[in-house]
Each structure stands twice: as C-alpha cells, then as structure tokens.
C-alpha positions as CSV (number, residue, x, y, z in Angstrom):
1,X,-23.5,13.2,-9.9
2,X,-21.4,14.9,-7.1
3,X,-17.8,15.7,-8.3
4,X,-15.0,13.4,-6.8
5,X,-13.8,15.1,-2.6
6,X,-10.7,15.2,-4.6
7,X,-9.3,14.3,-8.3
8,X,-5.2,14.6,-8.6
9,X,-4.4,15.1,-12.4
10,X,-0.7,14.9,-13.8
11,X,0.8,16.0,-10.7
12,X,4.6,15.9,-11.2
13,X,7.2,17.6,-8.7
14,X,10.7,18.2,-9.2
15,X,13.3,18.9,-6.5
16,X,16.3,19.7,-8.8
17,X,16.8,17.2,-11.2
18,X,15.2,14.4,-9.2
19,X,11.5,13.8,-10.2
20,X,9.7,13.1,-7.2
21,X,6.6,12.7,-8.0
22,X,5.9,12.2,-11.8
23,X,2.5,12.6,-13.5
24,X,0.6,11.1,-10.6
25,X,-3.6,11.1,-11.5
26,X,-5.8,10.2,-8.3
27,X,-9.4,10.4,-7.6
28,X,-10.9,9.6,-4.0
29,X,-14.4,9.9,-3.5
30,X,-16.6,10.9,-0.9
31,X,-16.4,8.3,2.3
32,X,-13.7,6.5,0.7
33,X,-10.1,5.7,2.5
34,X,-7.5,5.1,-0.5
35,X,-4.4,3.5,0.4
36,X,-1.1,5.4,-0.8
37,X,1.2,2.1,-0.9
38,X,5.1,2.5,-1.5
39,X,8.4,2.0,-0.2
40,X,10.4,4.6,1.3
41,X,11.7,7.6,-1.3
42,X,8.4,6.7,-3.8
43,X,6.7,9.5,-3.5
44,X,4.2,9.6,-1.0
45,X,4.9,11.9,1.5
46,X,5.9,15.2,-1.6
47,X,2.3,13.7,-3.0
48,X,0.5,14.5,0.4
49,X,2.4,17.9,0.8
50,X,1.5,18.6,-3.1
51,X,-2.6,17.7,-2.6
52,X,-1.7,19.6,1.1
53,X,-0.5,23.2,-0.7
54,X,2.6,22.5,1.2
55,X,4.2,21.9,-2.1
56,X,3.7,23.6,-5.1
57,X,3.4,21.2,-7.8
58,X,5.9,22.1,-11.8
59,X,2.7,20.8,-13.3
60,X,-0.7,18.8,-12.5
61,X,-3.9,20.1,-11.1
62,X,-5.6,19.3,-8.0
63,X,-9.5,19.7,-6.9
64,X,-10.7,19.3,-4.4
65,X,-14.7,19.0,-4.4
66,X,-14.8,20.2,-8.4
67,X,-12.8,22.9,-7.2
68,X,-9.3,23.5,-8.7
69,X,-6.8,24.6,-5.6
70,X,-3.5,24.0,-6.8
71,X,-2.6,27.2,-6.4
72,X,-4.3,28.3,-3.6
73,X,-2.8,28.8,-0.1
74,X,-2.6,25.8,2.5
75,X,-4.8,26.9,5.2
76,X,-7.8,27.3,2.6
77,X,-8.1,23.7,1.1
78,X,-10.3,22.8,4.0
79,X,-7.7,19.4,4.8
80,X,-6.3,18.1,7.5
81,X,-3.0,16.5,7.8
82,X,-1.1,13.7,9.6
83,X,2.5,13.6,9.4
84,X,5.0,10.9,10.8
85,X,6.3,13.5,13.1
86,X,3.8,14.1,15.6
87,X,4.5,18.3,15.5
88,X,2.6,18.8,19.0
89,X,2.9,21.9,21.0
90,X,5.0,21.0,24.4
91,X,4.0,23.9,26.0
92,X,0.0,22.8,25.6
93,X,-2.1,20.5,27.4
94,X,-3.4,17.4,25.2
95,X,-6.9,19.4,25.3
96,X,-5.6,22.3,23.8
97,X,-3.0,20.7,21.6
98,X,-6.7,18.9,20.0
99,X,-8.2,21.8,20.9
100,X,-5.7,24.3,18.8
101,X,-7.1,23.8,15.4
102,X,-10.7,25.1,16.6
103,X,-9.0,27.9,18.2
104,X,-7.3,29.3,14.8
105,X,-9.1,32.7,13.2
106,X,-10.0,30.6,9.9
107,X,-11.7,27.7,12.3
108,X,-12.9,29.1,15.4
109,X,-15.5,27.5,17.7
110,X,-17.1,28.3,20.6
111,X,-16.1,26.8,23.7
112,X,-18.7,24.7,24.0
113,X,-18.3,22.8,20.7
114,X,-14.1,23.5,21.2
115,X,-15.1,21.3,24.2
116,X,-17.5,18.6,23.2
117,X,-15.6,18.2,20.0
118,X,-12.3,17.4,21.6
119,X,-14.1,15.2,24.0
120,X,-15.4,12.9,21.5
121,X,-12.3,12.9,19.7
122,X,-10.4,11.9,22.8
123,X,-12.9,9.2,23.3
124,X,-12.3,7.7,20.1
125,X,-8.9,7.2,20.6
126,X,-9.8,6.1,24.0
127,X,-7.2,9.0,25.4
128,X,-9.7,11.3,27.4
129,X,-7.8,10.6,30.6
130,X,-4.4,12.1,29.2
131,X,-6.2,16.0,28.4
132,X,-4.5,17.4,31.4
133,X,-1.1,16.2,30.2
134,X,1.4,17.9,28.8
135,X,3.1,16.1,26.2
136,X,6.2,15.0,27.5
137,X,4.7,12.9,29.9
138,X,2.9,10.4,27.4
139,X,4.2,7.9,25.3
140,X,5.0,8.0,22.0
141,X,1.8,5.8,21.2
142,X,0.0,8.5,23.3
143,X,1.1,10.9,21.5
144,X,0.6,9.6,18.0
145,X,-3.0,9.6,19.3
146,X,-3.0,13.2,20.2
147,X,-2.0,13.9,16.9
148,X,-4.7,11.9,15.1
149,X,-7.5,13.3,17.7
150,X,-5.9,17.2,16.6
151,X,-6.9,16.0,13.1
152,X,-9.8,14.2,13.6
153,X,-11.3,17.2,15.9
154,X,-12.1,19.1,12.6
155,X,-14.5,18.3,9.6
156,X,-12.5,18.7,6.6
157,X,-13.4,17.6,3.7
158,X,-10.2,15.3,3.1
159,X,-8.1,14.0,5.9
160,X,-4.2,13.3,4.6
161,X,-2.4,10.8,6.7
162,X,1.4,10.0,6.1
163,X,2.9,7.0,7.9
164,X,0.4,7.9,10.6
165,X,1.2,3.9,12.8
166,X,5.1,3.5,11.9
167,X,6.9,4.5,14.6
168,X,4.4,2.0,16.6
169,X,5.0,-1.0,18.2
170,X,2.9,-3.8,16.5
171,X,0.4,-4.0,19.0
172,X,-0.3,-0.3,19.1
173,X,-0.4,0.2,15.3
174,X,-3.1,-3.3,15.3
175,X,-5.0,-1.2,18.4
176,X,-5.0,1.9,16.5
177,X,-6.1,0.5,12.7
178,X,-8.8,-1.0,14.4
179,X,-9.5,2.4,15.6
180,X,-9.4,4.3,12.2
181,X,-11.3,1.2,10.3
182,X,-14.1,2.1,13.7
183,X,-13.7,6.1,13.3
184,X,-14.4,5.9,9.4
185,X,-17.4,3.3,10.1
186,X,-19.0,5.8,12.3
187,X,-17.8,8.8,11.0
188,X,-17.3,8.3,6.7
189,X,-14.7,10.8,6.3
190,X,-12.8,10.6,3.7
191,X,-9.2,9.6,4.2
192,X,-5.7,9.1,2.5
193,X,-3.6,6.9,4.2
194,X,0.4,6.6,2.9
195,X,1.9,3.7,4.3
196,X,5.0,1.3,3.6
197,X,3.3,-1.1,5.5
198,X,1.1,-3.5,3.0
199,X,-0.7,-5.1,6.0
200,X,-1.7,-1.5,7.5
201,X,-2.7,-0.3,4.2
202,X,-5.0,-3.4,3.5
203,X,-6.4,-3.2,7.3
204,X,-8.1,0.3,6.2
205,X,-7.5,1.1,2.8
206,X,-11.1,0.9,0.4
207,X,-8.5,0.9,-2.8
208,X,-4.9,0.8,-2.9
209,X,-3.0,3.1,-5.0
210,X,0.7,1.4,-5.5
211,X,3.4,3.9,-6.3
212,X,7.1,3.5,-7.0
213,X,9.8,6.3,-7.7
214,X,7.6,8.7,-8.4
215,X,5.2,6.7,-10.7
216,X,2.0,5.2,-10.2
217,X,2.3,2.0,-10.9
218,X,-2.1,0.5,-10.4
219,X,-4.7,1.5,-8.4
220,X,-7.6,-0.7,-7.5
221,X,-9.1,-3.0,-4.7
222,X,-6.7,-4.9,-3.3
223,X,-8.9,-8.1,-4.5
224,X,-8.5,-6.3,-8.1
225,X,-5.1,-5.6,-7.7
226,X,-3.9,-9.6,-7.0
227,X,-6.1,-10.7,-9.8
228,X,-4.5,-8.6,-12.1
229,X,-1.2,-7.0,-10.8
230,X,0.2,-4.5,-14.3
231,X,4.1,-4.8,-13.1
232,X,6.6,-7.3,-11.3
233,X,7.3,-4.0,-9.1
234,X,3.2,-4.4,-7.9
235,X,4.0,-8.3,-6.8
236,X,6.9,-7.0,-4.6
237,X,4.8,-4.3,-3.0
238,X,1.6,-6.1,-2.7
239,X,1.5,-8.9,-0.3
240,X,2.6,-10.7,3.3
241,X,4.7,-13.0,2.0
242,X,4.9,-10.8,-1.4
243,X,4.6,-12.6,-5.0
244,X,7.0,-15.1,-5.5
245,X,9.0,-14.1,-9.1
246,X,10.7,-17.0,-11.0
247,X,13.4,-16.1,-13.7
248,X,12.3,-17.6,-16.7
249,X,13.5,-18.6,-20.3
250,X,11.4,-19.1,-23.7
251,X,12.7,-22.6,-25.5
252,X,10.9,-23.9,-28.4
253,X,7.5,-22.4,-27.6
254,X,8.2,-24.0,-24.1
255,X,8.6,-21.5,-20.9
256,X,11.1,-22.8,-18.3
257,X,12.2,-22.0,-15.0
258,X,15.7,-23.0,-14.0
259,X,15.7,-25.9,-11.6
260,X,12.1,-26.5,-12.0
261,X,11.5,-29.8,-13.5
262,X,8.4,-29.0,-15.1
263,X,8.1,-26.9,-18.5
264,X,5.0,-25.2,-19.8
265,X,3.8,-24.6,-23.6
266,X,3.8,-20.9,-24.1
267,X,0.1,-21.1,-25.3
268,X,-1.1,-22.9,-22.1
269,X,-0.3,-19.2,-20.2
270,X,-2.1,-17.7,-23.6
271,X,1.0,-16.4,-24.7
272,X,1.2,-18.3,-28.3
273,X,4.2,-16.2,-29.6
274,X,6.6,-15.3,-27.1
275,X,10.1,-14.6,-28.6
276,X,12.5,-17.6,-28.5
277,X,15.4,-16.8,-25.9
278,X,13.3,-14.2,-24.1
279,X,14.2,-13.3,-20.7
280,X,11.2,-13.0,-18.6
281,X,9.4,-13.3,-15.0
282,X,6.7,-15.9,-14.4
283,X,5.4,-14.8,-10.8
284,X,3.2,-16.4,-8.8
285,X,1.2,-15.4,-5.5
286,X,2.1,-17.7,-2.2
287,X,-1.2,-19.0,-1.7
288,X,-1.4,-20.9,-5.2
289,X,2.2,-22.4,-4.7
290,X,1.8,-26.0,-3.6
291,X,3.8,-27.2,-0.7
292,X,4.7,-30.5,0.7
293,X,7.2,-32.4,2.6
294,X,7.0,-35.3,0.5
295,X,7.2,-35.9,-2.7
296,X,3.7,-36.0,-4.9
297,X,3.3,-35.6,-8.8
298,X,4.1,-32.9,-10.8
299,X,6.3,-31.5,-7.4
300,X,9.7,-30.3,-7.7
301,X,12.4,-30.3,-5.2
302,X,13.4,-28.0,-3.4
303,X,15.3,-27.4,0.3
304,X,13.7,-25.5,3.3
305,X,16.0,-22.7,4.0
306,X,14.1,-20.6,7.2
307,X,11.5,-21.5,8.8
308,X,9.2,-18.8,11.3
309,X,6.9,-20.5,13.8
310,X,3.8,-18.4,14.3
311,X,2.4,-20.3,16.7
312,X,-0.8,-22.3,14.7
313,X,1.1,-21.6,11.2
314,X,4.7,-21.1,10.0
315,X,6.3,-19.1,7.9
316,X,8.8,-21.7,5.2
317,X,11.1,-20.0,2.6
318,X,12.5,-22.9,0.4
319,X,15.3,-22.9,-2.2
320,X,15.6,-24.6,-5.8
321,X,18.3,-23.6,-8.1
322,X,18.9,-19.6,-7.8
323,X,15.4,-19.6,-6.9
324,X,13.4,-18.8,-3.3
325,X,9.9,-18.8,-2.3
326,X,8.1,-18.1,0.8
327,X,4.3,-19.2,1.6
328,X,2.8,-19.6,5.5
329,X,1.6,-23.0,6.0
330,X,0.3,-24.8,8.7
331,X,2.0,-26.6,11.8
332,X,0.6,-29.7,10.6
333,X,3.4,-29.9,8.0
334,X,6.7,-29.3,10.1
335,X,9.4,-27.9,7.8
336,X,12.8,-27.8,9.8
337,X,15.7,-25.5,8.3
338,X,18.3,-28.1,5.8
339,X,15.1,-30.6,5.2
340,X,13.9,-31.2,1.8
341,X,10.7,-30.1,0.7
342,X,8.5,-29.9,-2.8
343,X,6.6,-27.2,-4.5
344,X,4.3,-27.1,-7.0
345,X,3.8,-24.9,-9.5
346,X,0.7,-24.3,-11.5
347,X,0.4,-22.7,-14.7
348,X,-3.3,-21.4,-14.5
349,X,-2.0,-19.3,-11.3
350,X,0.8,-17.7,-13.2
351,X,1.6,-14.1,-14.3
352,X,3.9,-13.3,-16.9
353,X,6.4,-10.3,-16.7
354,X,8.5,-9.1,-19.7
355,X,12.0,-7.9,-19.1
356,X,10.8,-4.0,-18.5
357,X,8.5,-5.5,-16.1
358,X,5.3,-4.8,-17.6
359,X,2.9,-7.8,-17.5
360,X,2.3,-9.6,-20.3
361,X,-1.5,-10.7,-21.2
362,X,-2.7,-12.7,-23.8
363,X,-4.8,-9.7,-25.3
364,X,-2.2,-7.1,-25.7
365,X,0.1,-10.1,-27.6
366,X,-2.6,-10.4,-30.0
367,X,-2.9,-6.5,-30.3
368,X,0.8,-6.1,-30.9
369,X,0.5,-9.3,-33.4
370,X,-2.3,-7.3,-35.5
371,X,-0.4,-3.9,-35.5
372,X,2.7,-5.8,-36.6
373,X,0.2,-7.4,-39.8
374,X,-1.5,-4.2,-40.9
C-alpha cells in the first residue's frame, strides 16, 4: 500500500504565547480534495504555511509521500500554493505570470511544454483570451483565475489552497467551484482547500476536516460528519442553516427545553443516567425540525421572527422562549415576519451536548458508569 500524498502528525505552532495551531494530525490521500473548514483566526491558513515550509512548526512532523519534510526548505516539498492574496507579478503578462513557475531553475521546461502547459491551464479556467494582459487590466475574478492557472500549470504532488473563492462575488465563486470540482474530475490531483465558507467547502471537498482555535475538532465525510457531529462547536460550523442548539435542563430523569411544551425521558435519547440539574445542549439539524403554520400534535409554539424569500423556498427563523431556529421551507407554507408558527421537535433526531461541549453518546455513559463500578 502506497503511503498517504501527505500525513500531518501533532503539528502545533506558537506565535508567542498564542497557540495557533495545536497538535493538528491530517492525512490526505492520493486524488483526494480534503476540506480545511473553520472560521476566521482557527488555524487554517499557519496550517497551510506549516505543511507549505513557510512556517516552521515547535513540534509535529509532516510527510509528504512517506517522506518526512518538516524541516526541509519550501521550494523542495514539490507543492503548490494558493493564497487569498493573489501575489501576481504586474510587470508580467497573464502567460508568463502562469508561465513563471515553469520558468524557475528547480522547474524548468522547455518552451514548448512552458507553452502547451499554460494553454491548457488557461483553458480550464476558460481565461485563454486574457494571456496578453497585464494584470491590472482584469478583474479581480480574472485574476483569482490567473492565480489558480499559475498553480495549476505545475504537477505537484499536493496543491494547498487558502480561501482561494472569498473575495468572489457569489456567482464567480459558484462558476469557479464548478471549475475545480471539473479540474479534479479530469485531472485527480490532490488538493487542500481551507475555506470559511461551509457551502464552498462541501461543493469540492471529498472529507471535511473542521477546525476551531487551533484544534481539530472531527474529520470525516460530510454525510459522516452530520450523522455523528463530536462537539456543539461542529453543529455551528457545519451546515446552511447550521444546527439548531436548544439550552436544556435534566429534571427527574426528564430532559427539558425552556418553552418547549414537550419533555423527553432521558433514556429515550439513551442517556439513562444524566445528572439531575445538568446544564446541557440538545441540538438538532434543520431538516429534522418540523414546521407548520398551524397547529398539529405534539407542535409547540412558536413566532416567526425573519423570513428570506428565495424564490421557490424561504428561509423562516422562529422564536420560542430564549430560543431560535432556522430551517428553509417551501413557498407553499407562507410564513410572514410577527405570525405564529409551530415546531416540532423529535427526539430520535436529537444530539446531546454536555456543558464542555463534547457530545454525549449513550456508549461512552455506559463506559464512564463501568469505570465509576470497578
């Protein structure tokens, strides 16, 4: 069996005494695209410039192929790398800016691969009639193509891409991950893409790695990852609307949500033993939350707050006690802003969340209860 095109083990990075990146383990395979999914300040981009050699990392290892090259120099790790900014050369043509790579003493081609390399490139992000432009006379769009194509133009063994769509308009950054999801079709290069975005990541992500201040929080596909989210933080992240997350008390073996008329036995979630008074989360995602405008059984009420027409659905967000959720239904159901509405909420859809976060499963209860006994 081939080793992994690259395996990240315990990679932590300090700047100061901020932790940036905290014993982070990672393995992408050959042909695969992992997602790098976080908000702003987690971690991705010092994770990149770590796997990159533009950081060096306190501790952790990377290989890349079997080999280890944590310590060796940039420009021999055989990667290439996207970053927000696009970095292009104004002084160079878009051929030669896609060109420039082939042109370097460590890559050199001849000019007639330099030529039909950057030619195919160009025609994959559909930007072969902007290669004798300079760069201040394209868009931004344009240029965030140039910048792919300079990547692209090369056959590295990993590519690195870091917020490569975000400074897009929507209907570039749909234009262009159709583009990618094409490119990797045709192409199976091996990618890692680092997004914000949740709905960019799952357009061309394979598996989704979530991160969170410097922590990897669950890595999986993203059909593995909503069956089974580890933390409350991963039903924030993960999601368009994201998890909705209920406060909830333990009373008498009974879990309750404030302003929810329904209760539910503890052991009906398979959580026989919770402690009595605990603080917890019960989260569920939108698409198992019943919604109706008039009442039905087992419903509780609630009050549409905003409403976002989408043309054939809508976006609702309603209101009970401190509580808000938000599901897209369909136009058939119209929900005005002030009217009341009625949710249901259904135990067997439910994921528990102690106070830390953590989620709580039935197995890992019993586990506890055994070690407690012995």
């Amino acid at each position: 069996m081939s080793p992994a095109v690259l395996e990240v083990r315990g990679l932590t990075k300090r700047f100061g005494a901020k932790i940036a990146v905290d014993g982070i383990d990672l393995k992408v395979e050959e042909g695969e695209v992992l997602g790098l999914l976080g908000p702003t300040g987690a971690g991705k981009t010092t994770t990149l410039r770590c796997i990159a050699g533009l950081h060096r990392p306190d501790s952790g290892s990377v290989r890349l192929g079997g080999d280890d090259v944590t310590r060796e120099s940039p420009m021999l790790r055989d990667i290439a790398v996207v970053f927000e900014g696009f970095n292009l050369l104004p002084t160079l043509s878009v051929f030669d800016n896609i060109a420039f790579p082939l042109r370097s003493p460590l890559y050199r081609e001849s000019d007639g691969e330099i030529k039909a390399r950057v030619m195919r490139a160009a025609q994959d992000l559909r930007i072969e009639h902007l290669l004798d432009r300079y760069t201040d006379q394209i868009s931004g769009g344009e240029r965030q193509r140039v910048a792919l194509a300079r990547a692209l133009v090369r056959r590295p063994k990993l590519f690195l891409l870091d917020e490569p769509l975000s400074a897009l308009d929507l209907k570039l950054r749909e234009a262009l991950q159709s583009e990618l999801r094409d490119m990797h079709r045709h192409r199976a290069q091996t990618l890692v893409y680092a997004s914000h975005d949740f709905l960019s990541t799952a357009a061309i992500a394979s598996r989704i790695a979530v991160i969170d201040e410097g922590r990897l929080l669950q890595t999986g596909t993203l059909s593995e990852i909503y069956a089974d989210p580890a933390y409350r933080r991963i039903g924030e992240l993960i999601g368009s609307p994201s998890m909705s997350l209920f406060a909830a008390r333990v009373r008498d073996a009974m879990l309750s949500i404030e302003g929810y008329p329904v209760s539910w036995p503890a052991a009906s979630l398979g959580l026989p033993r919770l402690t009595e008074g605990a603080g917890i989360t019960i989260g569920f995602w939108p698409e198992d939350i019943g919604f109706s405008p008039t009442p039905l059984p087992d419903y509780g009420p609630a009050t549409v707050w905003a409403t976002d027409f989408r043309g054939r659905d809508q976006a609702v967000e309603a209101r009970f006690g401190a509580h808000r959720t938000r599901k897209v239904v369909s136009t058939r159901d119209r929900f005005s802003e002030g009217d009341a509405c009625f949710i249901k909420l259904d135990p067997r859809k439910a994921f528990v969340f102690s106070e830390s976060g953590a989620r709580l499963r039935p197995e890992e209860i019993q586990a506890a209860e055994k070690k407690a006994m012995a």
